[in-house]
C-alpha positions as CSV (number, residue, x, y, z in Angstrom):
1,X,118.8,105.4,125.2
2,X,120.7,105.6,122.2
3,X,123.8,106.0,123.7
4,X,123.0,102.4,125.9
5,X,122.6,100.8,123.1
6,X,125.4,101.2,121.2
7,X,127.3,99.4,124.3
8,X,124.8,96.1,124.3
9,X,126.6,93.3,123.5
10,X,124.5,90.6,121.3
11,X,122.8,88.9,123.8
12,X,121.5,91.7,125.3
13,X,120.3,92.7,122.5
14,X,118.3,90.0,121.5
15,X,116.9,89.6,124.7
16,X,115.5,93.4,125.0
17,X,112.5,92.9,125.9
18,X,111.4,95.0,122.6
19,X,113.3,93.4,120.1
20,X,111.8,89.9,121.6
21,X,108.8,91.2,121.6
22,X,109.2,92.3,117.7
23,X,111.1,89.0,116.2
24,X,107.5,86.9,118.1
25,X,105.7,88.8,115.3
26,X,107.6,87.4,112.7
27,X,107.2,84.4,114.6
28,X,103.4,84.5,114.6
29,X,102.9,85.5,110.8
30,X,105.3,83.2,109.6
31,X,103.2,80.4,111.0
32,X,100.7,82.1,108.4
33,X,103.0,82.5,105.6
34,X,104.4,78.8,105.6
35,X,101.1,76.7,106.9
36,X,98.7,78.8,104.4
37,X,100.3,80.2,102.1
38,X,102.5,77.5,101.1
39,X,101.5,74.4,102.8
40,X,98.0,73.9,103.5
41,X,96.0,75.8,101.3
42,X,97.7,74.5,98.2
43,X,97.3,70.7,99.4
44,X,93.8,71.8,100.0
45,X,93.2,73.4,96.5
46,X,95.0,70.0,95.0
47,X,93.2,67.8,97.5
48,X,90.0,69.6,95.8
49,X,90.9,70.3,92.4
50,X,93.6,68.4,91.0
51,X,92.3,64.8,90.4
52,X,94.2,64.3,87.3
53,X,97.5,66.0,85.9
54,X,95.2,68.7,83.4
55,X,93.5,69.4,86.8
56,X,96.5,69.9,88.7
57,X,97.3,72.5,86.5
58,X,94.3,73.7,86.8
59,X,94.9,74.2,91.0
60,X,97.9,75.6,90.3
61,X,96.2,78.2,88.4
62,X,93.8,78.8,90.8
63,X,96.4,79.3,93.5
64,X,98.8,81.6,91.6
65,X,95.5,83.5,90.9
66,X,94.7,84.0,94.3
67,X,98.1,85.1,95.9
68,X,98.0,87.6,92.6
69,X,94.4,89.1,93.9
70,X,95.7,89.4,97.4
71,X,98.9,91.2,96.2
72,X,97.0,93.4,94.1
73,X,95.1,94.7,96.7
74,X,97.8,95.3,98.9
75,X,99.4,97.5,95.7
76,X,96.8,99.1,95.8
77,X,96.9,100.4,99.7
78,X,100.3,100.3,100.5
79,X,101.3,103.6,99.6
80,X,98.7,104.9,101.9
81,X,100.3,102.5,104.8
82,X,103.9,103.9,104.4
83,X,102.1,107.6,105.0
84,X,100.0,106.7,107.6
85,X,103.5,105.9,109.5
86,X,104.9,109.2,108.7
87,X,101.8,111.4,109.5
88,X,100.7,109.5,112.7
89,X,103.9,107.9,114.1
90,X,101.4,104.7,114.6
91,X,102.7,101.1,113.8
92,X,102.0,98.6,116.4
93,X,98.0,100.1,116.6
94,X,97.7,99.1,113.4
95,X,99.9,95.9,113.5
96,X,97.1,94.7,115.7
97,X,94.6,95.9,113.6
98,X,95.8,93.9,110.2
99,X,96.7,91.0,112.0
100,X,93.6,90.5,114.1
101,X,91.3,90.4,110.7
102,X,94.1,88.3,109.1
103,X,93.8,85.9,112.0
104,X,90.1,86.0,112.2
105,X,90.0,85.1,108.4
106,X,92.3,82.4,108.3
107,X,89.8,80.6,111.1
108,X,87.2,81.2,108.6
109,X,88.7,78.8,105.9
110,X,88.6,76.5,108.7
111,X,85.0,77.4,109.2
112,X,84.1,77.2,105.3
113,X,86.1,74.3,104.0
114,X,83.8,71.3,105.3
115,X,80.2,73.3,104.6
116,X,77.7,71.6,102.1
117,X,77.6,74.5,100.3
118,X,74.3,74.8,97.5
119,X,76.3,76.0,94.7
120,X,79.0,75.7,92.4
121,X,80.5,78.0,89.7
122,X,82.2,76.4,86.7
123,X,81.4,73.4,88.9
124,X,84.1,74.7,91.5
125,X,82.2,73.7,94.7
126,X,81.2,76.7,96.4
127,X,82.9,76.0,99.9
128,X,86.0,76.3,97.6
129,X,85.3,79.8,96.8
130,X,84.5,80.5,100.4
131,X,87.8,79.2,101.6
132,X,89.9,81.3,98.0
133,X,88.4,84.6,99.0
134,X,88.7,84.5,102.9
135,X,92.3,83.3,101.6
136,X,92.5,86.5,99.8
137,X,91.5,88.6,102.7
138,X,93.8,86.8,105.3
139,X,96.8,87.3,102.9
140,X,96.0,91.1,102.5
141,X,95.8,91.6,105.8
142,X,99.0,89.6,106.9
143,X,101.2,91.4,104.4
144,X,99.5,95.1,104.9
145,X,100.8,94.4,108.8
146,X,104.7,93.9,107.6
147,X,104.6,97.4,105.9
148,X,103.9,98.5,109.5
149,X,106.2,95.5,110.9
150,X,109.5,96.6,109.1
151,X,109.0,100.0,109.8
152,X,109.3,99.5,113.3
153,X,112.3,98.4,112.9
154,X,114.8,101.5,113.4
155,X,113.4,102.1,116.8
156,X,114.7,98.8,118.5
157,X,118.1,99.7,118.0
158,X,121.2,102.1,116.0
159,X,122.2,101.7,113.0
160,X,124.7,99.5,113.2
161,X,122.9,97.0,115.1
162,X,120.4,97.0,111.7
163,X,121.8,93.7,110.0
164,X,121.7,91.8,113.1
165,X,118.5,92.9,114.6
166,X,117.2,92.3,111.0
167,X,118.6,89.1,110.8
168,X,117.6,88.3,114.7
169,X,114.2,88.6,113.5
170,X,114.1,86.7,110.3
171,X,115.5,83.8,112.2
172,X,113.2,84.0,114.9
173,X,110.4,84.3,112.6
174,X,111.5,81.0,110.8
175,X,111.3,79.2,113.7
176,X,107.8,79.8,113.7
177,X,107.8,77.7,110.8
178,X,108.7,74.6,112.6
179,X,106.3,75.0,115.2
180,X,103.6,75.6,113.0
181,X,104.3,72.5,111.2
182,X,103.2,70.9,113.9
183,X,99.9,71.3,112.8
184,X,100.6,68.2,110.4
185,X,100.6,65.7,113.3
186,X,96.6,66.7,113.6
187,X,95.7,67.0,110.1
188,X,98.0,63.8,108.4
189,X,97.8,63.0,104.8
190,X,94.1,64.1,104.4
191,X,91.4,67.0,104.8
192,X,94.1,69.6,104.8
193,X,91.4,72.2,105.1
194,X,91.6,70.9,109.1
195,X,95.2,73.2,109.6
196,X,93.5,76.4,108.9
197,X,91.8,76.6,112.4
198,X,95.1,75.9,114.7
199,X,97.3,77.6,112.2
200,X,94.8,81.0,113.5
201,X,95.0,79.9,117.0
202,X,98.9,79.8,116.9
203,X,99.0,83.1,114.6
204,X,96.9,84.6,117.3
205,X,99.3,83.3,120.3
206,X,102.5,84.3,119.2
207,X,101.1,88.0,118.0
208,X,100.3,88.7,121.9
209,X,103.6,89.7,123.3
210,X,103.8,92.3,120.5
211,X,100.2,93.3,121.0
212,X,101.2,94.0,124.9
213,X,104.6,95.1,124.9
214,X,105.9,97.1,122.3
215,X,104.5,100.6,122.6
216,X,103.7,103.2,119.9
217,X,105.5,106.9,119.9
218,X,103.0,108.7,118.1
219,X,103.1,112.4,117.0
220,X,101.2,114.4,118.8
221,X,98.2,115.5,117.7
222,X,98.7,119.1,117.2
223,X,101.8,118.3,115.1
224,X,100.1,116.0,112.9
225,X,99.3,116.9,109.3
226,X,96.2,116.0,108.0
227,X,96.2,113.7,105.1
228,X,93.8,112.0,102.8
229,X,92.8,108.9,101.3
230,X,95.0,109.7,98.3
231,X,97.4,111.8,99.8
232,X,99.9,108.6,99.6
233,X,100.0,108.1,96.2
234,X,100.3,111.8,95.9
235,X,103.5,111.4,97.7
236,X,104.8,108.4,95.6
237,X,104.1,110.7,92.7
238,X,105.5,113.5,94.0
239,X,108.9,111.3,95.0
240,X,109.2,109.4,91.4
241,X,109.2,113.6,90.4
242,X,112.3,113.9,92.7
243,X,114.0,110.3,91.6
244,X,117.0,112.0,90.7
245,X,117.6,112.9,94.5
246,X,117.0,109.4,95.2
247,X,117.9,107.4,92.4
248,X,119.5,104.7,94.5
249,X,116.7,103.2,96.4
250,X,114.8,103.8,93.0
251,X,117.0,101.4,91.3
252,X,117.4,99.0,94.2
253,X,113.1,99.0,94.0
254,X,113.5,98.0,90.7
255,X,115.7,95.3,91.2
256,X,113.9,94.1,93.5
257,X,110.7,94.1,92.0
258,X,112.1,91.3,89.3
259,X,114.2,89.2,92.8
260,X,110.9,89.4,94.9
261,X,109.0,88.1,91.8
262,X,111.5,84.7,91.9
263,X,110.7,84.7,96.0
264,X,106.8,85.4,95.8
265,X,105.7,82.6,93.4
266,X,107.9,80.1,94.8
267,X,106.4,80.3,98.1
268,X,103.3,80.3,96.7
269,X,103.5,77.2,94.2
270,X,106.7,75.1,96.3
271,X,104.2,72.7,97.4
272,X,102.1,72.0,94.5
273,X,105.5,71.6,92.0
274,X,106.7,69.5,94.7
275,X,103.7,66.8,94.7
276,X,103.0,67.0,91.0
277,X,106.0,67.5,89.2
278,X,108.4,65.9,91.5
279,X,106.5,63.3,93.2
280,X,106.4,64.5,96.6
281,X,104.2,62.6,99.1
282,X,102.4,65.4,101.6
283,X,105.0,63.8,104.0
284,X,107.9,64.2,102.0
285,X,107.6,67.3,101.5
286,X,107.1,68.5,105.2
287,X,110.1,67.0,106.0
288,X,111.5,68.8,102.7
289,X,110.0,72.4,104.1
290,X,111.6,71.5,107.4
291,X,115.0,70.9,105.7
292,X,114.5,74.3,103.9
293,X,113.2,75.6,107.1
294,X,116.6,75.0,109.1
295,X,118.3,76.1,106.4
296,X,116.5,80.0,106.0
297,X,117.3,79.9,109.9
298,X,121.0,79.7,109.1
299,X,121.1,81.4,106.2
300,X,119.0,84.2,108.2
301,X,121.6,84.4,111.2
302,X,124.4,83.8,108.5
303,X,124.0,86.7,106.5
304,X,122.9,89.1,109.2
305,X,126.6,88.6,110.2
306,X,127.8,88.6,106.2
307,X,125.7,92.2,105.7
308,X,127.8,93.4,108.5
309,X,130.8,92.7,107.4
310,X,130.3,92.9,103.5
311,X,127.6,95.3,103.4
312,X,124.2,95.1,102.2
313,X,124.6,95.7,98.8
314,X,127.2,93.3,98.4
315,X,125.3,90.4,100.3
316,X,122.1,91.1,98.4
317,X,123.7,90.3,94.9
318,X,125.1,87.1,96.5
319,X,121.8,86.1,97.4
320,X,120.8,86.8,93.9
321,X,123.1,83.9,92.5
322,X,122.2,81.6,95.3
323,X,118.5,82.2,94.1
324,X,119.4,81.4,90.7
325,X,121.3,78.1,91.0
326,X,118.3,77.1,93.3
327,X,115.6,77.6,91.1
328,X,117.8,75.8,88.1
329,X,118.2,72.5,90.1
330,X,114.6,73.5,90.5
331,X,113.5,73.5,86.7
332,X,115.7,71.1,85.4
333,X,115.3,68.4,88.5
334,X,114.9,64.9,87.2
335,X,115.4,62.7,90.5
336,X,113.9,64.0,94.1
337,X,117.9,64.1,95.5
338,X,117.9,67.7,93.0
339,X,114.7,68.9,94.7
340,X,116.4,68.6,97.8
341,X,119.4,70.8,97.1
342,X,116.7,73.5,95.7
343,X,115.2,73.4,98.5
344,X,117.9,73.8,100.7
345,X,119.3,76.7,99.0
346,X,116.3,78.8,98.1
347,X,115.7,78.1,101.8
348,X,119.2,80.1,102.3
349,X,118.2,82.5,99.8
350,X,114.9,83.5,101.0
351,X,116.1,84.1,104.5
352,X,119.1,85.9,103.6
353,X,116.9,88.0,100.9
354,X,114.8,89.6,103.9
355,X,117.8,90.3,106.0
356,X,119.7,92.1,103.3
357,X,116.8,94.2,101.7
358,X,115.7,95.6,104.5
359,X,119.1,96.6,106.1
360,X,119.9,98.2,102.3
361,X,116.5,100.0,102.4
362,X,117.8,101.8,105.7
363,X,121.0,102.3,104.7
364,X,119.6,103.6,101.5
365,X,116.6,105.7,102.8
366,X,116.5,109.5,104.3
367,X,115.8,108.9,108.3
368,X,112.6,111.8,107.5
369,X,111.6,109.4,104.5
370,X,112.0,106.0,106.2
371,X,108.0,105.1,106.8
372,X,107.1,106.2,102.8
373,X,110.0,104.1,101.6
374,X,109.1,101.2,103.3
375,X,105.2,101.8,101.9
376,X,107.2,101.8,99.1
377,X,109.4,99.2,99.4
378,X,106.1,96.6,99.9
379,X,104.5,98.7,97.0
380,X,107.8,97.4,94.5
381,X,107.5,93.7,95.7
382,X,103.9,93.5,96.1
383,X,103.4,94.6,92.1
384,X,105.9,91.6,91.2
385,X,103.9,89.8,93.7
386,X,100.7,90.3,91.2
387,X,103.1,89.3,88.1
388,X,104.9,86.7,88.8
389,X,101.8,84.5,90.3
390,X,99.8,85.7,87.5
391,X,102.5,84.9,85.1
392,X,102.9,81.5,86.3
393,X,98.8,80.7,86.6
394,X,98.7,82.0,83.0
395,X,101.4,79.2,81.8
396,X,100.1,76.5,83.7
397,X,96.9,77.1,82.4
398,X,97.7,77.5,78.6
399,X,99.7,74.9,78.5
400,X,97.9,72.3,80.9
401,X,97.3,69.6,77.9
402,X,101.0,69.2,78.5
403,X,100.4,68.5,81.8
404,X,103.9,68.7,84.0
405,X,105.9,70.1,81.1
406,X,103.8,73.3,82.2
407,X,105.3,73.9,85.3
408,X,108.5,73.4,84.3
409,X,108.0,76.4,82.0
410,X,106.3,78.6,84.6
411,X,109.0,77.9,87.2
412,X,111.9,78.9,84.3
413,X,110.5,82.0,83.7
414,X,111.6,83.0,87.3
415,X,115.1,82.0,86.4
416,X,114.8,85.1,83.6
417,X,112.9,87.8,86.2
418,X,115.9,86.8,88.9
419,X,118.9,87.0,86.4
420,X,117.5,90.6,85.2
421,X,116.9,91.7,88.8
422,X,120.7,90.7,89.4
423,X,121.9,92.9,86.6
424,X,120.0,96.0,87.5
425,X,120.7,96.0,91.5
426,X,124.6,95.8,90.2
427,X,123.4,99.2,89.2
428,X,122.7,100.4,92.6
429,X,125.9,102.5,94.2
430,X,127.1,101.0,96.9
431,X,127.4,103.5,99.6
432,X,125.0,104.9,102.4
433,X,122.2,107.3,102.5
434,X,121.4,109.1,99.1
């Protein structure tokens, strides 16, 4: 098998059945990522909360909060995830595990949203809360699926075909952005809570072919060592012992704990800074996150291409300064036109960030080691995923007496976490395995 496939040409490699198979995942939970996590549930949460511009602050909050809950949880289990690879050889069983409760509780925000429910807390309607926590839930579920997602990754293909399978799928998955915005010609300008039941249905769809195609290779059962509940973070702890032997992908985790936190809380608070700070109608800025859309597609199938042929390290620190000049049009944006070239380019960032990590965790990662430093590799991005929400709610919220100014000061502190994450991955070696 091996040996065929180091002779596929490109198309034939992205048509394997497999790989097509694989990329429709990314498809499918990109439809989550974009319509709920950084669409529809933050219009929703304004729609709700934010009647003035103290109150908008006040969503924001809310929102950061919740992405930070849902990324703590999956800090939490992720090590375990990365040895459940290793010790079972499982990936797609539990793919469709994670995604079917993911799924099943995105159609419940549909379900909660309109209820006339009797309570309130802190006179936060209580179908609100309904809709955060099921939020939570859905989001933990989706990104405890990728852990197993990426790690199936080195059996489509060799090693060389890494950056463009990688890149293959990120593209593939972005155009499950545009088909999930789709879902805006139903809901309109209005009860955004009405996305969250089609956005499952299509989530759902896409996921089937690889529910039905791609096939497990686990190992077998008289092979397997047992393991426990805690046995994964007893690996983690056992591999920060051993560091030294590994000290690349260590540093590369750290780096990318400070880049992921620049890419986490953007997609989480894109839409609301859009509205309130730059005056974004819910229109505007689809067509905006359709622009950016197009433009992590190309950046996606761009730099799949550019980690071939400049390696991953290289590609990943050039990411890095297309993040940055992004998020300064971003901060310092005083006319929509500078909005637009943000957009654009952390649309080309973000893409391009998910093609060259993973191919540099492969290249940087023992074959024998692989499923762990995935686990690990979600374990790095999801704490920053905790932070920099958290850190942004926190600012919004202090300083929501001075209403838009406070986003403006959240947002720049990303600028800082990328900038650091820069100057510690130029620390990484650039070469192959460790």
């Amino acid at each position: 098998m091996k040996q065929e496939q180091q002779h596929r040409n490109q198309l034939a490699l992205y048509l394997s059945l497999p790989i097509l198979s694989w990329a429709f995942y990314d498809f499918a939970n990109t439809i989550f990522s974009s319509n709920i996590n950084t669409i529809f549930f933050p219009f929703y949460m304004d729609e709700v909360l934010g009647k003035n511009e103290v109150m908008q602050q006040v969503a924001s909050t809310f929102i950061s909060y919740a992405n930070a809950l849902a990324s703590f949880f999956l800090v939490v289990f992720s090590p375990l995830f990365g040895v459940m690879v290793d010790k079972t050889g499982y990936k797609k069983r539990f793919i469709v595990w994670f995604a079917s409760i993911s799924i099943f509780f995105t159609f419940m925000m549909g379900v909660f949203a309109p209820l006339d429910v009797p309570f309130t807390y802190m006179g936060v309607p209580g179908s609100l809360l309904l809709v955060v926590v099921s939020f939570v839930i859905a989001k933990f579920f989706f990104n405890a699926s990728l852990v197993f997602y990426d790690s199936m990754m080195p059996d489509l293909g060799t090693r060389e075909e890494m950056p463009l399978i990688s890149g293959f799928g990120v593209a593939v998955g972005y155009f499950g952005t545009l088909v999930g915005l789709l879902v805006y010609l139903y809901v309109g300008d209005s009860d955004f809570h009405r996305s969250f039941i089609p956005t499952a249905i299509l989530y759902l769809l896409f996921s089937l072919p690889l529910f039905f195609i791609n096939k497990d290779t686990p190992i077998p059962k008289e092979e397997r060592e047992a393991f426990k509940f805690f046995d994964g973070y007893k690996e983690i702890f056992q591999t920060f012992k051993d560091m030294k032997g590994h000290r690349n992908i260590f540093t590369f985790m750290i780096a990318y704990f400070f880049l992921n936190d620049a890419i986490a809380t953007t997609i989480a608070m894109m839409a609301v800074y859009a509205t309130a700070i730059m005056g974004f109608t819910s229109g505007q800025f689809i067509v905006l996150y359709l622009v950016s859309t197009v433009s992590t597609i190309i950046g996606s199938l761009a730099f799949g291409y550019i980690t071939k042929r400049i390696g991953a390290h290289k590609a990943v620190s050039l990411v890095a300064l297309l993040m940055i000049v992004a998020l300064c049009f971003s901060v310092f944006a005083t006319a929509q036109w500078m909005f637009w070239i943000a957009g654009s380019l952390f649309g080309v960032s973000l893409g391009s960030m998910w093609v060259t990590s993973r191919t540099l965790i492969i290249e940087l990662s023992p074959e024998e080691k692989r499923g762990q430093f995935f686990g690990l590799f979600a374990f790095s991005g999801k704490v920053s995923s905790i932070i920099g929400p958290a850190v942004y709610g926190t600012v919004t919220f202090a300083m929501r007496d001075y209403g838009t100014l406070a986003s403006r000061v959240a947002l720049s502190t990303l600028i800082v976490m990328t900038i650091i994450g820069l100057i510690i991955h130029l620390r990484v070696k650039d070469n192959s395995v460790n």
